[in-house]
C-alpha positions as CSV (number, residue, x, y, z in Angstrom):
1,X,72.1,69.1,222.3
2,X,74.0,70.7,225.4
3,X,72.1,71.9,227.5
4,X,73.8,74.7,229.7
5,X,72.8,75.1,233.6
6,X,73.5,78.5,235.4
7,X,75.3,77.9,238.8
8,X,73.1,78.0,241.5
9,X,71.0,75.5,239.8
10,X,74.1,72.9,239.5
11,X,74.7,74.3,243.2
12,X,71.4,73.6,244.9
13,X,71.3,69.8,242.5
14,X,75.0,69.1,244.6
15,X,72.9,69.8,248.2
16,X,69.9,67.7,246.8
17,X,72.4,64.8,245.7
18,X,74.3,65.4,249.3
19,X,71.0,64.6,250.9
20,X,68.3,66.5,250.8
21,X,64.9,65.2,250.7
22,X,61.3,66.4,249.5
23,X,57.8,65.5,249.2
24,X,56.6,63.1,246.7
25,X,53.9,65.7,245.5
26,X,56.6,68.6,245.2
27,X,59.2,68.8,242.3
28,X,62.8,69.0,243.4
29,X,63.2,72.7,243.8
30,X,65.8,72.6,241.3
31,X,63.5,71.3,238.5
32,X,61.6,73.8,237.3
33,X,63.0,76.0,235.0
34,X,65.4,73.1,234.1
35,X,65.7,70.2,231.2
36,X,65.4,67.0,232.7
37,X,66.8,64.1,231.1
38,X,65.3,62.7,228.1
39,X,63.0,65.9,227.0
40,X,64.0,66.8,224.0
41,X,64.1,70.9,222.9
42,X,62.7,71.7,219.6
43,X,61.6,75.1,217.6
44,X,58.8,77.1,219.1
45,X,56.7,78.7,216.1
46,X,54.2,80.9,218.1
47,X,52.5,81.1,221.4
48,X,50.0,78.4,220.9
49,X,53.1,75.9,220.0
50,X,54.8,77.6,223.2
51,X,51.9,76.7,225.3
52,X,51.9,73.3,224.2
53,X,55.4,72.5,224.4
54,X,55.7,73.7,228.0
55,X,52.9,71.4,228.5
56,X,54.9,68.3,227.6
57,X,57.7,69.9,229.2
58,X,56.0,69.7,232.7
59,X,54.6,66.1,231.8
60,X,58.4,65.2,231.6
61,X,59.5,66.9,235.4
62,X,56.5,64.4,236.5
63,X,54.3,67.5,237.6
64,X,51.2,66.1,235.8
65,X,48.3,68.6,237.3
66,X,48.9,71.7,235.9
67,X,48.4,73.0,232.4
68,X,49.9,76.4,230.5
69,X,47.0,79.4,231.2
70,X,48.5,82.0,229.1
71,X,51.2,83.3,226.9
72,X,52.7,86.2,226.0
73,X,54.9,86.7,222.6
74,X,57.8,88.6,222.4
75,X,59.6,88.3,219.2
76,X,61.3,85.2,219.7
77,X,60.9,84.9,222.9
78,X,57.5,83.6,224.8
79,X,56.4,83.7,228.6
80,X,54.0,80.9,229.4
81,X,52.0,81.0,232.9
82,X,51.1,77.7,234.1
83,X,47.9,77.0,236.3
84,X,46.9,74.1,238.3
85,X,43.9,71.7,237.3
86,X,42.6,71.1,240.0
87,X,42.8,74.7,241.7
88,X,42.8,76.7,239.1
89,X,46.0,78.6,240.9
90,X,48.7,80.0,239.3
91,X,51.5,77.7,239.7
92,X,54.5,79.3,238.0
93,X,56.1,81.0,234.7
94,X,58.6,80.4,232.3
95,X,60.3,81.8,229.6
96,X,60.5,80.2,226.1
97,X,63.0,81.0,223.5
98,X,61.7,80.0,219.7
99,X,64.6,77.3,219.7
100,X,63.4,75.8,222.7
101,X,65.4,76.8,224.8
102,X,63.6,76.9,228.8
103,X,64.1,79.1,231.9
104,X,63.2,81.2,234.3
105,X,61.6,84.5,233.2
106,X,63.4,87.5,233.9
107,X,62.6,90.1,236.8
108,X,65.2,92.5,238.5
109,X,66.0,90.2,240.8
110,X,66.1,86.5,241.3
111,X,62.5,86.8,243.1
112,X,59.7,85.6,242.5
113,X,60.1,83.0,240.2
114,X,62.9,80.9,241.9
115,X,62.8,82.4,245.8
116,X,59.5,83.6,246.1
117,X,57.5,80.5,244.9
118,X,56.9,78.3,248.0
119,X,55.9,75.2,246.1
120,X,57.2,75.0,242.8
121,X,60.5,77.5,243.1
122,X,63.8,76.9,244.4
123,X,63.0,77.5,247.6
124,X,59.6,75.1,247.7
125,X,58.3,73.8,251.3
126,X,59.3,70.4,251.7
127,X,55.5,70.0,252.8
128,X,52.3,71.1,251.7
129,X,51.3,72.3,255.3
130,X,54.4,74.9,255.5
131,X,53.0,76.4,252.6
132,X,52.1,80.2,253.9
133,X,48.7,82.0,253.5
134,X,49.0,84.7,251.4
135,X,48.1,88.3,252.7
136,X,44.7,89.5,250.8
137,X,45.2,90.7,247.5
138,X,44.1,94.3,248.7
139,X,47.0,94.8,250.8
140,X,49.5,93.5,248.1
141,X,48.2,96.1,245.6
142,X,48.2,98.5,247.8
143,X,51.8,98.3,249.0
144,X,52.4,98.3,245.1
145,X,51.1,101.5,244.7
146,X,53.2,103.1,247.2
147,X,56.2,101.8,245.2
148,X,55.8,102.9,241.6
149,X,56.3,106.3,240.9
150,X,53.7,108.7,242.0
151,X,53.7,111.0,239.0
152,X,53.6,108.4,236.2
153,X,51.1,106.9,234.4
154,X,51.1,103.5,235.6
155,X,48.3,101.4,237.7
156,X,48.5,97.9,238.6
157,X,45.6,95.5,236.8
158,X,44.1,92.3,238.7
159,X,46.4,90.1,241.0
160,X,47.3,86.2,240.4
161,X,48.5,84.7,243.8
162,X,50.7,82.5,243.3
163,X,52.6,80.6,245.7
164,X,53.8,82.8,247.9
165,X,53.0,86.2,245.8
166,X,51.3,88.2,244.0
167,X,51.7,89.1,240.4
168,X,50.5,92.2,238.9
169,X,50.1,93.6,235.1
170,X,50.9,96.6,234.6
171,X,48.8,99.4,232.6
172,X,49.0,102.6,231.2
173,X,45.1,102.9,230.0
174,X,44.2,99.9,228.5
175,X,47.8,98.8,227.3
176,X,50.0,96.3,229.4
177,X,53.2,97.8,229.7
178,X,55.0,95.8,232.0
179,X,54.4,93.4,235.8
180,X,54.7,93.5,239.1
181,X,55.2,90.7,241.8
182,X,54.2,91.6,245.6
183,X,55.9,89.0,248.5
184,X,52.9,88.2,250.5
185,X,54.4,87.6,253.3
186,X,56.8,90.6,253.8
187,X,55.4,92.7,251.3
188,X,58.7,93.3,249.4
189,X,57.9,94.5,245.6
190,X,59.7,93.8,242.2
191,X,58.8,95.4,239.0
192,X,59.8,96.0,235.7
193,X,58.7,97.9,231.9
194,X,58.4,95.6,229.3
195,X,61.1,96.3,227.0
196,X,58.4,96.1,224.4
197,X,54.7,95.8,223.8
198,X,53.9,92.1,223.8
199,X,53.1,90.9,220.1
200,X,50.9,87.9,220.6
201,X,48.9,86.7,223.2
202,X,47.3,83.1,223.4
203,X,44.7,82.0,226.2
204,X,43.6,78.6,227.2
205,X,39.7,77.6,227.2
206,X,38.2,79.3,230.4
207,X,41.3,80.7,231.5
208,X,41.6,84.7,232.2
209,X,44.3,86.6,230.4
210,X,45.8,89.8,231.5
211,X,43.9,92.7,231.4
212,X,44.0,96.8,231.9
213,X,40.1,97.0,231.9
């Protein structure tokens, strides 16, 4: 099966191939979110099969300590959230389609997923020790409060910090209606509706799943 690349993923492989070098312990920043050789794509039946098929999928990029956390259906369409073992941290997210298909989830702009993520993204430290502390949670939520709308119904749930952000669900009472990632260094803010309600939801043994308690 063909497997179709956008362009600044065949861009950044070319400066890799041209030279540049990275940690062992780090996946090439062009990995993630991409089909390495030899992993075959099958159908995805539901978010359980999702879950377990990104599993494999990581096994095959050689990034061996992290498992999928949590999934959210849409349709045909499934966004798995990866955690490390051994830190229980949120590593990074992808989207599923029921024929296999793997890549990037979708926000309004190419953050957070592929710019944002300082260890497993496209723009990962070459070095765990470059990694940035993030600002505390607190500060993230509060700078995205001041950018959704005032008058509407919508409050940010709990924050993940991931690598280099913060992710937020979104509520309106005790629905989830959309997320929100926070850059924790500069405090920039991305969110977005979802275009609908989620219709599954799968959650690994002693993970946390998102809430709007």
């Amino acid at each position: 099966m063909a497997v179709t690349l956008p362009l600044t993923w065949l861009l950044t492989a070319s400066l890799l191939a041209a030279g540049c070098s990275e940690n062992s312990s780090f996946p090439p920043r062009t990995r993630v979110g991409t089909v390495p050789e030899g992993f075959s794509l099958r159908p995805v039946s539901s978010a359980e099969d999702a879950a377990a098929y990104v599993d494999g999928y990581a096994r095959a990029l050689g990034v061996q300590d992290v498992r999928a956390a949590q999934v959210l259906g849409f349709g045909n369409v499934y966004w798995v959230y990866v955690t490390e073992r051994n830190t229980d941290r949120p590593a990074f997210s992808l989207k599923v389609g029921a024929d296999g298909a793997i890549g990037i989830r979708p926000f309004p702009a190419m953050a957070p997923e592929m710019m944002w993520n300082q260890k497993y993204g496209h723009e990962a430290r070459p070095n765990p020790a470059m990694i940035e502390k993030s600002a505390p949670p607190a500060k993230a939520g509060k700078r995205l409060r001041q950018a959704l709308p005032a008058n509407g119904e919508v409050r940010p749930g709990e924050a993940s910090a991931y690598y280099g952000y913060f992710l937020f669900p979104l509520c309106e009472g005790d629905r989830l209606v959309g997320e929100a990632a926070v850059n924790a260094a500069d405090g920039v803010v991305t969110w977005k509706r979802f275009p609908e309600p989620p219709r599954s939801l799968w959650v690994a043994a002693g993970a946390k799943g998102p809430t709007c308690e």
